[in-house]
N, C-alpha and C positions, 0 to 999 in steps of 0.2 A: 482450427474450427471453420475459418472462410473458405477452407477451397475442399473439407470434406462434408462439412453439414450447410454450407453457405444456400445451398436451392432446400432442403429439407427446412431450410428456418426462414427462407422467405426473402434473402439478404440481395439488396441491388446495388447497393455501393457499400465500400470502404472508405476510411477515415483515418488519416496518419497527421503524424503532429509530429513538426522537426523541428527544434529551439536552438541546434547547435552543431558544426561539421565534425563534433564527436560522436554523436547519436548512430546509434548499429539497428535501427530499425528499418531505415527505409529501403533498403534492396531489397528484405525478405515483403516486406508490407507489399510492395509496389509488385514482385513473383507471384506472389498471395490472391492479389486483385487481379494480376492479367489470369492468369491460370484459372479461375472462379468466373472469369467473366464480368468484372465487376467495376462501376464506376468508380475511377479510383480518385478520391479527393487529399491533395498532397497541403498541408497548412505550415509553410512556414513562418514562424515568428520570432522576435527575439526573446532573450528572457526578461527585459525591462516591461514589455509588453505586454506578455504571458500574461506573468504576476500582474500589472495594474490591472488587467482587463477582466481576470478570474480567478484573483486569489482571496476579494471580498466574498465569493459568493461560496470557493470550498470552504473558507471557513465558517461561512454560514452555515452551509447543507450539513458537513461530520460535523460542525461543534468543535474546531480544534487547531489546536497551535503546534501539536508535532509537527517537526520539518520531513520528516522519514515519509507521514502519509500524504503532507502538504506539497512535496516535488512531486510523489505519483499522479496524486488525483488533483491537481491542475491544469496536467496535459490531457487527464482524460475530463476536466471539465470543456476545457477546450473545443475537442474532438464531440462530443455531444453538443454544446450550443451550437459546432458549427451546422451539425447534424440537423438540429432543432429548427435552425435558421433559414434552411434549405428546404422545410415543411416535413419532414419526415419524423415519425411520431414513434416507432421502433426503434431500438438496436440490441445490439447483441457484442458482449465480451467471453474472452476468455476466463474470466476471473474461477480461483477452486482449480484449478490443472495442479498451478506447485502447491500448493499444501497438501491436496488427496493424493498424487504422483512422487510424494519425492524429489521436488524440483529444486526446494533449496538447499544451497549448498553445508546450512549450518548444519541440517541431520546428516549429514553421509555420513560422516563420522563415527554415531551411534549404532550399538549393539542392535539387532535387528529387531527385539524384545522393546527395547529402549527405543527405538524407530517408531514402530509401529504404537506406541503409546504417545508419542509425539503426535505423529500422522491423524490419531483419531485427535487428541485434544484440538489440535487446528482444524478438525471436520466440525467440530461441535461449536469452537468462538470464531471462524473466522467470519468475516463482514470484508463489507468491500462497498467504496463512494459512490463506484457506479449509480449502482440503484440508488440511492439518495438524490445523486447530483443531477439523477433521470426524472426525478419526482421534482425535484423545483424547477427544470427547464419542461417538464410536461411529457418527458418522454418514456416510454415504459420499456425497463433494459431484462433483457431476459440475460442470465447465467447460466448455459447447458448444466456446465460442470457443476453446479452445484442442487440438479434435480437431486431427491431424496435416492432414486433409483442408481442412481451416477456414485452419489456418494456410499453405497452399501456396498457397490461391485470393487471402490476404490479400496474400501476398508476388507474387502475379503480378500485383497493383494499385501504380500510382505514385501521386505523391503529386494528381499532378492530379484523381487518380481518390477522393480520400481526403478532400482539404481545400478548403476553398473559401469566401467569404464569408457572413457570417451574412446570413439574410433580416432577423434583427430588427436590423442595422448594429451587430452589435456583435463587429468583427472577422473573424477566418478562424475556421468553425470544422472538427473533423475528421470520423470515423465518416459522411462521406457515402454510402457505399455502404448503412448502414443506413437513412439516414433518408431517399431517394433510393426504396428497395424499400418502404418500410413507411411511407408519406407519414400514416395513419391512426392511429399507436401515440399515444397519449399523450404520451411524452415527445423525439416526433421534430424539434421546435424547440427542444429544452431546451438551455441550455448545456453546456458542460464542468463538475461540482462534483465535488471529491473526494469521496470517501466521509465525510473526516473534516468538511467544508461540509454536504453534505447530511442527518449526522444531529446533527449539533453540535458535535460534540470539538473542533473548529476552534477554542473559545476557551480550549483549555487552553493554546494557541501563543502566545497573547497576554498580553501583560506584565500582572499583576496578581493572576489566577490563582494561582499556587505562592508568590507574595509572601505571601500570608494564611498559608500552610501553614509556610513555612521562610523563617526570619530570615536576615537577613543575614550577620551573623559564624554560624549554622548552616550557611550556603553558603560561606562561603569554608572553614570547618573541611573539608565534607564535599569541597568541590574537591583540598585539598590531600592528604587522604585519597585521592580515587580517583589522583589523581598518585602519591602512593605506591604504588600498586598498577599503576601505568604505564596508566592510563586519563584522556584527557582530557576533561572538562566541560563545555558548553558554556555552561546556563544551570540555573536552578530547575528547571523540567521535563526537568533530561537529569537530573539529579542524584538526582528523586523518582525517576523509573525506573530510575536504576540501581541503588538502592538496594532496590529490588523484586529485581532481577537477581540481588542477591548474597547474600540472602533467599531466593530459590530455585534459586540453583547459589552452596551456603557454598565461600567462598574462590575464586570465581569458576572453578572447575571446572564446565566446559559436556562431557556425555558426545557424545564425536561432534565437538568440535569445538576443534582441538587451538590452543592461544598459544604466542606468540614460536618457531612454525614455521620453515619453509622461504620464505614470503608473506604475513609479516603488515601487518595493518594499524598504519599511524603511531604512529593515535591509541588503541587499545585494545592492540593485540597479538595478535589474534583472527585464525585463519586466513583468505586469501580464498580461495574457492573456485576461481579460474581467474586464469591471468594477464593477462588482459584488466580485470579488475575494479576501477574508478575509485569505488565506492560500497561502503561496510561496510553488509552487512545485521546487523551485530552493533550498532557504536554508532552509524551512521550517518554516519559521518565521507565529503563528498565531495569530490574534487581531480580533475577532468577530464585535469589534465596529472601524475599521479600514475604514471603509467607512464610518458610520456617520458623524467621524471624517474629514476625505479627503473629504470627498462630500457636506459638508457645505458649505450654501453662502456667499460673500463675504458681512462680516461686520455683519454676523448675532449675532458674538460672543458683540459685539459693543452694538447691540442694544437689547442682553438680560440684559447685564448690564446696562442700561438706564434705 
């Protein structure tokens, strides 16, 4: 997006955020800016720091205690206040590439029928912090990929048109239509990396981390505390963020988003937004067959056993 629509969208600088010398973003980031022309601002930090500095305020902006969307959109809270701080009142993400493209790795897999029913379902729920975490720092993030127009052209592509084997043999991979137009960008051999891979949060996921921070009998206390409060735990890091959560909505009152509704979820109690909804953007909780289940009628169980 910065080095093919970066002057059509207005953009003067760049914004990278590196928390770890695992992180696979900054060569392409830093090719991206010189090649665009563009100021390029490098933010390195730790992860102790990160988190203290803006991991009150993503949970404030989504409302949520997922670790999945709490490692991505912290780096990019990050990259935005630094944005912010700097006076700059725009910016601009990639967000909508891999859901409308094909970018993640779970669909390759699927029938191209089965693909493309994926493909729309994620064109019609997906969300992204950006924009939220741009409204509470004051800055207005624009999403090409997700103009109405952007996402009709994506959805009149199948999957053949999408996915396809990597040149470097390392699997299928998706977003071909990008890298296929723009054979010149920087990162149009790149792999798939999450957000939370390519600036480092990725080793908050791994076992060791949250073990320095909280003991063991302090995990199992605080497990069965959030069970008291009918929220389930998964491990150290759902536990540290939840506890951020409840820290900034006391007594887990979220404004906007009502518990033990009409469709709650299992594992927290938090409302889901649509009937369709297999994943909690509150604690993260996912069950694929979580609606077959709940959406069965009554007595059907009754009379398969008959």
């Amino acid at each position: 997006m910065v080095q093919v629509g970066g002057r059509e969208l207005g953009l003067s600088a760049a914004f990278t955020v590196i928390c770890s010398d695992e992180a696979t973003d900054l060569q392409y980031a830093a090719a991206s800016a010189a090649a665009s022309g563009l100021t390029h601002h490098l933010i390195r930090i730790s992860l102790p720091d990160l988190l203290r500095r803006y991991l009150p305020l993503v949970v404030r902006a989504i409302k949520s205690f997922d670790p999945m969307s709490l490692r991505n959109d912290v780096a990019i809270a990050c990259a935005l206040s630094e944005a912010a701080a700097r006076g700059y009142r725009c910016a601009a993400t990639g967000d909508g590439a891999d859901e409308l493209l094909g970018g993640y790795g779970f669909t390759h897999g699927l029938e191209p029928a089965a693909w493309a029913r994926q493909r729309d379902h994620m064109a019609t729920v997906m969300r992204f912090g950006s924009t939220t975490l741009g409204q509470h720092l004051g800055l207005a993030v624009a999403s090409p990929f997700t103009r109405p127009g952007v996402v009709a052209a994506a959805q009149a592509l199948g999957k053949e048109d999408c996915v396809a084997a990597s040149d470097a043999g390392e699997g299928l991979q998706g977003k071909m239509p990008l890298r296929q137009l723009f054979p010149h960008v920087s990162s149009a051999r790149r792999r798939k990396d999450p957000i939370e891979v390519g600036c480092g949060t990725t080793a908050l996921s791994r076992p060791g981390y949250f073990d320095s921070l909280i003991s063991d009998s302090d995990f199992e206390a605080g497990v069965a505390a959030a069970a008291a409060e009918g929220v389930a735990l998964r491990d150290k890091e759902h536990l540290s963020y939840y506890r951020v959560f409840r820290e900034v909505f006391p007594g887990g009152q979220v404004p906007g988003l009502p518990r033990h509704g009409s469709d709650p979820c299992p594992k927290c109690g938090y409302q889901f937004s649509t009937r369709t909804q297999t994943f909690c953007v509150t604690c993260g909780h996912y069950d694929p067959a979580l609606r077959t289940r709940h959406d069965k009628p009554a007595g059907a169980s009754k009379a398969v056993a008959a």
